[in-house]
VOTIGU-730406 format. One record per atom (N, C-alpha, C): atom name; x, y, z. Coordinates in steps of 0.2 Angstrom, whole numbers. Layout:
<nodes>
+------+-------+-------+-------+
: atom :     x :     y :     z :
+------+-------+-------+-------+
:   CA :     X :     Y :     Z :
...
+------+-------+-------+-------+
</nodes>
This chain:
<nodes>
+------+-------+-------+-------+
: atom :     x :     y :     z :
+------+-------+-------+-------+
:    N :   160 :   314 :    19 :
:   CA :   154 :   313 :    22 :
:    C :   156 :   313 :    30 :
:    N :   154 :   317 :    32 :
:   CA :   152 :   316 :    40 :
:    C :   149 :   312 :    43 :
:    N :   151 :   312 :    49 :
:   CA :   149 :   304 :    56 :
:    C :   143 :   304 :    57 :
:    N :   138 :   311 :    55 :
:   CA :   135 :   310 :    56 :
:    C :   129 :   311 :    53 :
:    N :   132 :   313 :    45 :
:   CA :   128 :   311 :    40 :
:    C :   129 :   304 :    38 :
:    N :   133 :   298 :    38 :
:   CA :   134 :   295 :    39 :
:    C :   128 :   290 :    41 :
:    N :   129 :   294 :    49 :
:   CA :   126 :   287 :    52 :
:    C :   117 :   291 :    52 :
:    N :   116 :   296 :    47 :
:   CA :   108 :   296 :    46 :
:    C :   109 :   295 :    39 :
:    N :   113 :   292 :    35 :
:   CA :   111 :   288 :    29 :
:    C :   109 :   280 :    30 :
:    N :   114 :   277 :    36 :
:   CA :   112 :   270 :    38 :
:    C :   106 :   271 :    42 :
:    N :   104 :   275 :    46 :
:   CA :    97 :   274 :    48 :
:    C :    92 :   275 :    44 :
:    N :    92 :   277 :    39 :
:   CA :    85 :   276 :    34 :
:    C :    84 :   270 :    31 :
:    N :    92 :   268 :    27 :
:   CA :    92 :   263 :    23 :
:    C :    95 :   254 :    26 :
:    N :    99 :   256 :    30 :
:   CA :   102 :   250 :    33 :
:    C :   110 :   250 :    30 :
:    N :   111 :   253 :    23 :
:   CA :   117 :   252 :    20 :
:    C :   121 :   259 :    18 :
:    N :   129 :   257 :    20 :
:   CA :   131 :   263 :    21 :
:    C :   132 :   267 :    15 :
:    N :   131 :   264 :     8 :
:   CA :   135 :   267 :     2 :
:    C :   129 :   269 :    -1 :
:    N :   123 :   270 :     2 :
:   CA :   114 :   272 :    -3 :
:    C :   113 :   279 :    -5 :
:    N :   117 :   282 :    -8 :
:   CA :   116 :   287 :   -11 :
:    C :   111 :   291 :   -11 :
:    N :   106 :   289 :   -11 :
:   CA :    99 :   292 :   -10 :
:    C :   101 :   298 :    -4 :
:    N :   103 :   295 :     1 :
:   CA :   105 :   298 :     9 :
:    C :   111 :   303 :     9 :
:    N :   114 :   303 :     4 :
:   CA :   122 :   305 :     5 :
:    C :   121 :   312 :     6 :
:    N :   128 :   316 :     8 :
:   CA :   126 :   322 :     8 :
:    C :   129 :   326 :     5 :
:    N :   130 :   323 :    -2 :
:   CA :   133 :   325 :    -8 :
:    C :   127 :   328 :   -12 :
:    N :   119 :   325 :    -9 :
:   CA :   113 :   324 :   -15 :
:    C :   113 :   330 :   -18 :
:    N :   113 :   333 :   -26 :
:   CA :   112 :   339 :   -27 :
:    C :   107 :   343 :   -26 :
:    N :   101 :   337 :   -25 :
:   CA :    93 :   338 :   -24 :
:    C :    94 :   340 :   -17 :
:    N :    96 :   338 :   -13 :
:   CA :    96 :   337 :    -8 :
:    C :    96 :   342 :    -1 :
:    N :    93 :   343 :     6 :
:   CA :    96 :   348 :    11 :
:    C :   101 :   350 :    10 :
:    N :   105 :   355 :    15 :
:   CA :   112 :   356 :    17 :
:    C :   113 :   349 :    22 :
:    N :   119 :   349 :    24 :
:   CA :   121 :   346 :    27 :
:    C :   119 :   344 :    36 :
:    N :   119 :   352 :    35 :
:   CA :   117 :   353 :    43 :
:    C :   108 :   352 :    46 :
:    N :   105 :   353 :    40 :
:   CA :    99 :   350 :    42 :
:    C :    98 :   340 :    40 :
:    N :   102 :   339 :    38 :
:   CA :   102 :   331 :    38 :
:    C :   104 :   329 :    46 :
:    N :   108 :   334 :    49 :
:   CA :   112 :   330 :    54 :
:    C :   107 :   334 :    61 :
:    N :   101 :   336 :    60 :
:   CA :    96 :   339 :    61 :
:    C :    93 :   332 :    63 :
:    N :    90 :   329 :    56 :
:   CA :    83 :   326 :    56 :
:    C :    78 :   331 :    53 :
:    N :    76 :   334 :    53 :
:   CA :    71 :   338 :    50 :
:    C :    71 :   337 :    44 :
:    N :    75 :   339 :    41 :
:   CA :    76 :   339 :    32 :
:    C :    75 :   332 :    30 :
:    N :    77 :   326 :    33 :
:   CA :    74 :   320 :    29 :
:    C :    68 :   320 :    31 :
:    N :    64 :   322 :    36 :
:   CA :    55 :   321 :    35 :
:    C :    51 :   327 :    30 :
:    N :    56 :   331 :    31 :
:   CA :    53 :   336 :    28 :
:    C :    52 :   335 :    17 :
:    N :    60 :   333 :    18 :
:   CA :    60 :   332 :     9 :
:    C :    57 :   326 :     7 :
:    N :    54 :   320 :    11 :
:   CA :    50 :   315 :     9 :
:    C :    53 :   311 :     4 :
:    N :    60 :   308 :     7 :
:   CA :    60 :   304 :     3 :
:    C :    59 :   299 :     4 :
:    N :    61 :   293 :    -1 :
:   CA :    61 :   287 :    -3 :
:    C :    60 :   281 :     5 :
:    N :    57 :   279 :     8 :
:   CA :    60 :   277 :    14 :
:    C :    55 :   268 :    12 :
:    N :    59 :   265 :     6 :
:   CA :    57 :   259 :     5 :
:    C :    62 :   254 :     5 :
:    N :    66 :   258 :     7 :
:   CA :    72 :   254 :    12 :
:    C :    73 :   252 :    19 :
:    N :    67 :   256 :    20 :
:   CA :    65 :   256 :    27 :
:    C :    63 :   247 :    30 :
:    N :    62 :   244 :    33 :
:   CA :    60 :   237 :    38 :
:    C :    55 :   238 :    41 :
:    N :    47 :   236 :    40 :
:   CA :    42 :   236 :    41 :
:    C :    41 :   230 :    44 :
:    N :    38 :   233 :    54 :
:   CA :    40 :   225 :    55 :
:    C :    44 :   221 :    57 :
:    N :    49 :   222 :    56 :
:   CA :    55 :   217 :    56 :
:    C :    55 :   214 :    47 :
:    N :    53 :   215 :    43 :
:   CA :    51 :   211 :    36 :
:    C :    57 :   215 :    32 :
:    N :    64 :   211 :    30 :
:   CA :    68 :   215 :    27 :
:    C :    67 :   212 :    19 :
:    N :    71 :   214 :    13 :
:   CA :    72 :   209 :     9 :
:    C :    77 :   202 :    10 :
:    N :    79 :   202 :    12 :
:   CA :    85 :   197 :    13 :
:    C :    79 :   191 :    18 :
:    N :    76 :   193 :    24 :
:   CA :    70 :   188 :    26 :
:    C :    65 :   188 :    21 :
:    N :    63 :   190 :    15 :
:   CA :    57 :   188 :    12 :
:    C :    64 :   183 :     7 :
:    N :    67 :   185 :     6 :
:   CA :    71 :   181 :     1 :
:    C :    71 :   174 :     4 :
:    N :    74 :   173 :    12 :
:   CA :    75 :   166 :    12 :
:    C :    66 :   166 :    13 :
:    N :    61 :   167 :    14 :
:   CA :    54 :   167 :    14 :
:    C :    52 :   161 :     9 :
:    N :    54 :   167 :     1 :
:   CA :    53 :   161 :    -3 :
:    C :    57 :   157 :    -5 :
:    N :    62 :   158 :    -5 :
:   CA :    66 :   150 :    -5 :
:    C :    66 :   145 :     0 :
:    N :    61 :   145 :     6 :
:   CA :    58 :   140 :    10 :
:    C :    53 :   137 :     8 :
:    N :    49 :   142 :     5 :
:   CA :    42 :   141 :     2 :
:    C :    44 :   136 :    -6 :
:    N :    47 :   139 :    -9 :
:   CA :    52 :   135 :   -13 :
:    C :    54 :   129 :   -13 :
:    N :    57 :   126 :    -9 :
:   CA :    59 :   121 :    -7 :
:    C :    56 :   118 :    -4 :
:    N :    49 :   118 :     2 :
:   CA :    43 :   114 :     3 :
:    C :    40 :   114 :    -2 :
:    N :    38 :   119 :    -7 :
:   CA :    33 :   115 :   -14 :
:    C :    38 :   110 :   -18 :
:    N :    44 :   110 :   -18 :
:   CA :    49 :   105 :   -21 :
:    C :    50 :    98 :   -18 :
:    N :    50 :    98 :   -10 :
:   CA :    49 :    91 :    -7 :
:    C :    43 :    90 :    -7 :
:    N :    37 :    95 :    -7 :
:   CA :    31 :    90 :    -8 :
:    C :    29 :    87 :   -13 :
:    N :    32 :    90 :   -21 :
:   CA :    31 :    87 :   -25 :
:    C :    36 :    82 :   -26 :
:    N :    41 :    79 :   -23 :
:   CA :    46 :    74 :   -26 :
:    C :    44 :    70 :   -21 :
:    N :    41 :    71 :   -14 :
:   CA :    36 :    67 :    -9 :
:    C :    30 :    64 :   -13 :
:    N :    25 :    66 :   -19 :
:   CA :    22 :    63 :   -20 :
:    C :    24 :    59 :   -25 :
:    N :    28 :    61 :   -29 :
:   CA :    30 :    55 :   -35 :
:    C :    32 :    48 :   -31 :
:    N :    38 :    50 :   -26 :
:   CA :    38 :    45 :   -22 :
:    C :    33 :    38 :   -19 :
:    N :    31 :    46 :   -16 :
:   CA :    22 :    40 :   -15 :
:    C :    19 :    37 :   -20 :
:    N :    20 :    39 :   -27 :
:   CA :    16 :    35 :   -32 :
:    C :    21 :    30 :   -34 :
:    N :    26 :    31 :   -35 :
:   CA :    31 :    27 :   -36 :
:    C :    30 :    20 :   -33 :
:    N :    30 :    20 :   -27 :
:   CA :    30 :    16 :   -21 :
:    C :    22 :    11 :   -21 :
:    N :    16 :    17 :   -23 :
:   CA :    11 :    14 :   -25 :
:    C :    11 :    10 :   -32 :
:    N :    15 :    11 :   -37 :
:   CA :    14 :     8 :   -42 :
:    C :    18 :     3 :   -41 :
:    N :    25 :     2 :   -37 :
:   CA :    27 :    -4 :   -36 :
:    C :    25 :    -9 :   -30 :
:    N :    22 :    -7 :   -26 :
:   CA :    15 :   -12 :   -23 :
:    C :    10 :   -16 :   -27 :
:    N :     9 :   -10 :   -31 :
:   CA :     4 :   -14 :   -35 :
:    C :     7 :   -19 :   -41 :
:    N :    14 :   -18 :   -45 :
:   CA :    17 :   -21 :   -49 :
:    C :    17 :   -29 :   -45 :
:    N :    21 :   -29 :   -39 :
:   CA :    20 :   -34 :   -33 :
:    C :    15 :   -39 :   -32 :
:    N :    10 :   -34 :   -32 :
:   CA :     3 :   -38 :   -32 :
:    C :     1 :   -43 :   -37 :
:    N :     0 :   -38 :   -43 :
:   CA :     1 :   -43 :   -49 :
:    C :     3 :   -48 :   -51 :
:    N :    12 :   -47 :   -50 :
:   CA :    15 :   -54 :   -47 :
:    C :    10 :   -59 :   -46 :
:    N :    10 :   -57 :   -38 :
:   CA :     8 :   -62 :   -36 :
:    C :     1 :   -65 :   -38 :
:    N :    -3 :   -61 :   -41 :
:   CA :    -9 :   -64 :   -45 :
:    C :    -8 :   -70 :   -50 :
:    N :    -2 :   -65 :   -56 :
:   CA :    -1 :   -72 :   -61 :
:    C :     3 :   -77 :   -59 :
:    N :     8 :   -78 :   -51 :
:   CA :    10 :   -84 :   -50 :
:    C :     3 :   -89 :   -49 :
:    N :    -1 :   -83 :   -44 :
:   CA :    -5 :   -89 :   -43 :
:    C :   -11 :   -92 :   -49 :
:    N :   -11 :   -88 :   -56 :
:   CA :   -17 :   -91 :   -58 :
:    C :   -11 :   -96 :   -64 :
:    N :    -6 :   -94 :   -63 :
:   CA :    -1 :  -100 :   -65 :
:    C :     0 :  -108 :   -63 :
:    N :    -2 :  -108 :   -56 :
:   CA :    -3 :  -113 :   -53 :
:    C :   -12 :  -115 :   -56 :
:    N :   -14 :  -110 :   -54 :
:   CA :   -22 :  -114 :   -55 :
:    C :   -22 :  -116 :   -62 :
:    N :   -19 :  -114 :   -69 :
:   CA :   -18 :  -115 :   -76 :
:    C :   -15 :  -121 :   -76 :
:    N :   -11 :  -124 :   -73 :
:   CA :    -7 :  -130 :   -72 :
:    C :   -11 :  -136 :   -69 :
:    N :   -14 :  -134 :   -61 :
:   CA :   -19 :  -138 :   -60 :
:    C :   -25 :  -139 :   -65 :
:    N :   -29 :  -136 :   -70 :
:   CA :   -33 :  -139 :   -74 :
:    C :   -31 :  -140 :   -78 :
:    N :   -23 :  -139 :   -81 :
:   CA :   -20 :  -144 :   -87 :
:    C :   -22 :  -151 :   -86 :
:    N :   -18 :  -153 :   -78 :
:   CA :   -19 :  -160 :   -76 :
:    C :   -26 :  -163 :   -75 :
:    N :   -29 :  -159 :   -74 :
:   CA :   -35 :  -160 :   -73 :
:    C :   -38 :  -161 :   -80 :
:    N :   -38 :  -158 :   -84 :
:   CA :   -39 :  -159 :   -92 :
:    C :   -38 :  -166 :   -94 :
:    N :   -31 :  -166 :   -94 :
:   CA :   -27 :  -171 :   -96 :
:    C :   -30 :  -177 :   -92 :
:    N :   -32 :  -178 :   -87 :
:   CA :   -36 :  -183 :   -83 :
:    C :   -42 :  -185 :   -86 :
:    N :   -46 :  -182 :   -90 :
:   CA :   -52 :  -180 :   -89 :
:    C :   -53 :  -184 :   -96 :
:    N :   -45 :  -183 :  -101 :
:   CA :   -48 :  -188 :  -107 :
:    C :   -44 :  -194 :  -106 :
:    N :   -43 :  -195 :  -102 :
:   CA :   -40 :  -204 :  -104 :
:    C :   -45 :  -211 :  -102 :
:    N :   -45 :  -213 :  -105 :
:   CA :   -51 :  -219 :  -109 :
:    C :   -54 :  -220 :  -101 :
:    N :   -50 :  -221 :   -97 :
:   CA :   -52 :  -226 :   -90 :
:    C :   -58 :  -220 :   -88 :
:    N :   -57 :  -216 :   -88 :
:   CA :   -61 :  -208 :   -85 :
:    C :   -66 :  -207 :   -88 :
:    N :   -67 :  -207 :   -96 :
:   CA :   -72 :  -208 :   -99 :
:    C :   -77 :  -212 :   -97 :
:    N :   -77 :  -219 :   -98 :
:   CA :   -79 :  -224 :   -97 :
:    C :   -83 :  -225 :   -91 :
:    N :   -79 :  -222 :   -83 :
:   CA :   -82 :  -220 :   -78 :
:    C :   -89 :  -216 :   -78 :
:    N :   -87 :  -209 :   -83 :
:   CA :   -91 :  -206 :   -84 :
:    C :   -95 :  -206 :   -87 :
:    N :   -95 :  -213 :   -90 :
:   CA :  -101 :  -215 :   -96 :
:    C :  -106 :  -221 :   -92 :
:    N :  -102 :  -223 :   -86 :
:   CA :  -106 :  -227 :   -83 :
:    C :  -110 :  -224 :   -77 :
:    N :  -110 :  -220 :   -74 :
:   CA :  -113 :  -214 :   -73 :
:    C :  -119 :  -210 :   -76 :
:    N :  -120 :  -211 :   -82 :
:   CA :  -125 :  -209 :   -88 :
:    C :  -128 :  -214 :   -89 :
:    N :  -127 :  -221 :   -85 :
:   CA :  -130 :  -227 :   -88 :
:    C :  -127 :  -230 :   -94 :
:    N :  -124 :  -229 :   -98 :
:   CA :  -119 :  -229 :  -104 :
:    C :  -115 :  -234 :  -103 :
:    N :  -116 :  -241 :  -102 :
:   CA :  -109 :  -247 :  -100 :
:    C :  -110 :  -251 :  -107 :
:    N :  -105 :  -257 :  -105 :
:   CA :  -106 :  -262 :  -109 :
:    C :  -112 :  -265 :  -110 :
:    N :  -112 :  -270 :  -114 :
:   CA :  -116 :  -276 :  -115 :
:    C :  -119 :  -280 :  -110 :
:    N :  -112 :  -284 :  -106 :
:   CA :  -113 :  -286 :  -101 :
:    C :  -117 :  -283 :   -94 :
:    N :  -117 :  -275 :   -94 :
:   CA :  -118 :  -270 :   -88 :
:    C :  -125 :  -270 :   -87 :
:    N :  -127 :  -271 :   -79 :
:   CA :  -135 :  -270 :   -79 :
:    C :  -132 :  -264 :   -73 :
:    N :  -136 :  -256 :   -78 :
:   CA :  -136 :  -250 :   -75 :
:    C :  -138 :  -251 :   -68 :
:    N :  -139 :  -248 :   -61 :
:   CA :  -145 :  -248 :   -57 :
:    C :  -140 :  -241 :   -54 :
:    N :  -147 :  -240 :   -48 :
:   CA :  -147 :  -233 :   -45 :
:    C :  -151 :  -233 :   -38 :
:    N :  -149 :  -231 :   -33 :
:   CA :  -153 :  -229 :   -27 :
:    C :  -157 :  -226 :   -27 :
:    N :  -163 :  -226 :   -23 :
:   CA :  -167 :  -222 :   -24 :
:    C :  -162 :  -218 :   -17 :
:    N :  -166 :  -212 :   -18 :
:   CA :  -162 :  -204 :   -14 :
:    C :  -165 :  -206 :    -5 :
:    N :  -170 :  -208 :    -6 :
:   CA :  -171 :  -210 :     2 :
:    C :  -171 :  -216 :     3 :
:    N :  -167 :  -219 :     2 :
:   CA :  -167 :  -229 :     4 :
:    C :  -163 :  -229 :     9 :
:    N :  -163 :  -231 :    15 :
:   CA :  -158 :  -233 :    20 :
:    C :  -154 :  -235 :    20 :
:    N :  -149 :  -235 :    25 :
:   CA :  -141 :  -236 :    26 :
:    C :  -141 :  -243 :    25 :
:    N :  -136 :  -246 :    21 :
:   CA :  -137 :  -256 :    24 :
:    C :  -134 :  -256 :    29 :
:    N :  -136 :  -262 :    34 :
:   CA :  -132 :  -265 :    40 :
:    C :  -125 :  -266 :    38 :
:    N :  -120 :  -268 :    44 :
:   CA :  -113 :  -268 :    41 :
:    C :  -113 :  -276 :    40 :
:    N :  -119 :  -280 :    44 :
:   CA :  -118 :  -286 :    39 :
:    C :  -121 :  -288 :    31 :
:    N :  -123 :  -286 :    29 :
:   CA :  -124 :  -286 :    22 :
:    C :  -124 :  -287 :    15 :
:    N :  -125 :  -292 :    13 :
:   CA :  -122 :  -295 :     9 :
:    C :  -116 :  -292 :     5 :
:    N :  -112 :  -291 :     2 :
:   CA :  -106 :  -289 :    -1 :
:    C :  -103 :  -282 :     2 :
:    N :  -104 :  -282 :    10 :
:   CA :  -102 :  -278 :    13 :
:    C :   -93 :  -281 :    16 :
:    N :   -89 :  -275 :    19 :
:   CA :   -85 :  -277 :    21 :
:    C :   -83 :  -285 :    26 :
:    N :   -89 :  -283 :    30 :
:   CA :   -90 :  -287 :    36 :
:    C :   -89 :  -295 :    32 :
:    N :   -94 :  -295 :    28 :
:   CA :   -94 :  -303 :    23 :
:    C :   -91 :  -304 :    18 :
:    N :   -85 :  -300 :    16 :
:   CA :   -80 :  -303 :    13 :
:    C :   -78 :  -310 :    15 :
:    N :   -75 :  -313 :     7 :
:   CA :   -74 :  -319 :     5 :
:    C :   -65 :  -320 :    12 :
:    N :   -65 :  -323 :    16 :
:   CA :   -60 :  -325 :    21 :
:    C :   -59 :  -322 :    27 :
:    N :   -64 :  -318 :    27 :
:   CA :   -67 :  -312 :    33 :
:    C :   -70 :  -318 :    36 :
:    N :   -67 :  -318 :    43 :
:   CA :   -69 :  -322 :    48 :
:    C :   -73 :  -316 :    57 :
:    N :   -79 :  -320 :    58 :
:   CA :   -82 :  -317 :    60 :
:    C :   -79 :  -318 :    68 :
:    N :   -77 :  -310 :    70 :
:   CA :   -74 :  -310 :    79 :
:    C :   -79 :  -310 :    84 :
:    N :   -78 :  -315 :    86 :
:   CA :   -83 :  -319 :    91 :
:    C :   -78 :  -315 :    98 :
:    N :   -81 :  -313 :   103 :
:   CA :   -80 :  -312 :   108 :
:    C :   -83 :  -313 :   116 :
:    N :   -81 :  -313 :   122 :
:   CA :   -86 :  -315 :   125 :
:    C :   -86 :  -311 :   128 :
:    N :   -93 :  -311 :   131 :
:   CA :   -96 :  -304 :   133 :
:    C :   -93 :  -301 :   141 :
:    N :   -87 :  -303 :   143 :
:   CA :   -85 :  -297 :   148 :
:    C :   -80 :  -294 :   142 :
:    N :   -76 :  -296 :   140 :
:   CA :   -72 :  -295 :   133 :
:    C :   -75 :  -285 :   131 :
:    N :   -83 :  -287 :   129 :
:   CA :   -88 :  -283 :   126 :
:    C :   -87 :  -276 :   132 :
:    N :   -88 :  -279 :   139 :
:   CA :   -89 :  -275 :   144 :
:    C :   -82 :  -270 :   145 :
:    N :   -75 :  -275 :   145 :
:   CA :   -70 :  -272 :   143 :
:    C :   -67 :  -266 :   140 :
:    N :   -69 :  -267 :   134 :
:   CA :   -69 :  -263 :   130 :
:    C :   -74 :  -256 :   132 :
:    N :   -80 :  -256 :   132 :
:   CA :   -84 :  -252 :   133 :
:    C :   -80 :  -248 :   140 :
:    N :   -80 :  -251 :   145 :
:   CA :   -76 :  -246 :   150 :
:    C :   -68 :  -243 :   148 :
:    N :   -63 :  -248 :   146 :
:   CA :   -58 :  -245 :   145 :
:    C :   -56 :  -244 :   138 :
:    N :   -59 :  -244 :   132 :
:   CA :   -57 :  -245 :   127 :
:    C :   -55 :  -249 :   124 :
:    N :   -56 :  -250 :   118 :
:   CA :   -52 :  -256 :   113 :
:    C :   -46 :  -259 :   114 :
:    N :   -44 :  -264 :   116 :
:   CA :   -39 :  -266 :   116 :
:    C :   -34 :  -265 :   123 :
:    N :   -38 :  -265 :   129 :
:   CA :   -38 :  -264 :   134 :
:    C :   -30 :  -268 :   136 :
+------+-------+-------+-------+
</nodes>
């Protein structure tokens, strides 16, 4: 093959050993019209070897193998994301049956509270429901506040001695505070 069949088989196809170009073709021009140009537009071959664009197959090849490999990290992206959502949530739950674990516990005791005799009895006297001895009674819902001297109030407890002061004492206090 001549240098300059040769170099008009790489300018069709890009690769020196494509047969289709060669200038052995038995289909093919003479030689001297390849080293022309004429005879390859004229015998109309093959030129899908050719580069449209810059577009070879070697760039659609890594084309789709990028494409490839974005739909393969997007899909191992979203397990991810779910993964991460299901153990957020797993977390959560957690923390819901610790806390209804406590609450379960607080109305055990509370349960447990609710039947021992002292408690009952409370709550039967509450109902009106006492002893023998018991005379029920109840306030009425508007009755007044009693005064803090009032019979069985703090103030007149049995040993409760009444703090007499004198009136600058009163005054004292009123300006500086208790216990001035």
């Amino acid at each position: 093959m001549s240098a300059a069949g040769s170099y008009a088989a790489r300018a069709m196809t890009g690769r020196q050993d494509d047969q289709r170009e060669s200038l052995d073709d038995p289909l093919g021009a003479p030689a001297d019209e390849l080293e022309t140009g004429q005879g390859i537009l004229a015998r109309g071959r093959d030129l899908a070897g050719l580069s449209v664009a810059g577009i070879t197959r070697r760039r659609i090849a890594i084309l789709m193998a990028a494409l490839l490999s974005a739909w393969i990290v997007l899909a191992l992206s979203r397990q991810v994301g779910e993964a991460a959502d299901a153990t957020n949530r797993a977390n959560e739950l957690s923390r819901d049956n610790q806390a209804l674990s406590a609450q379960i516990q607080t109305l055990t005791q509370e349960r447990t509270l609710i039947q021992e005799q002292a408690y009952v009895e409370l709550a039967a006297r509450a109902h009106g429901l006492g002893g023998h001895q018991e005379h029920p009674f109840s306030l009425a819902a508007d009755a007044p506040a009693l005064p803090p001297d009032a019979p069985g109030s703090a103030a007149g407890a049995l040993g409760a001695t009444a703090a007499r002061s004198a009136p600058i004492d009163a005054w004292l206090d009123l300006l500086f505070g208790a216990g001035h």
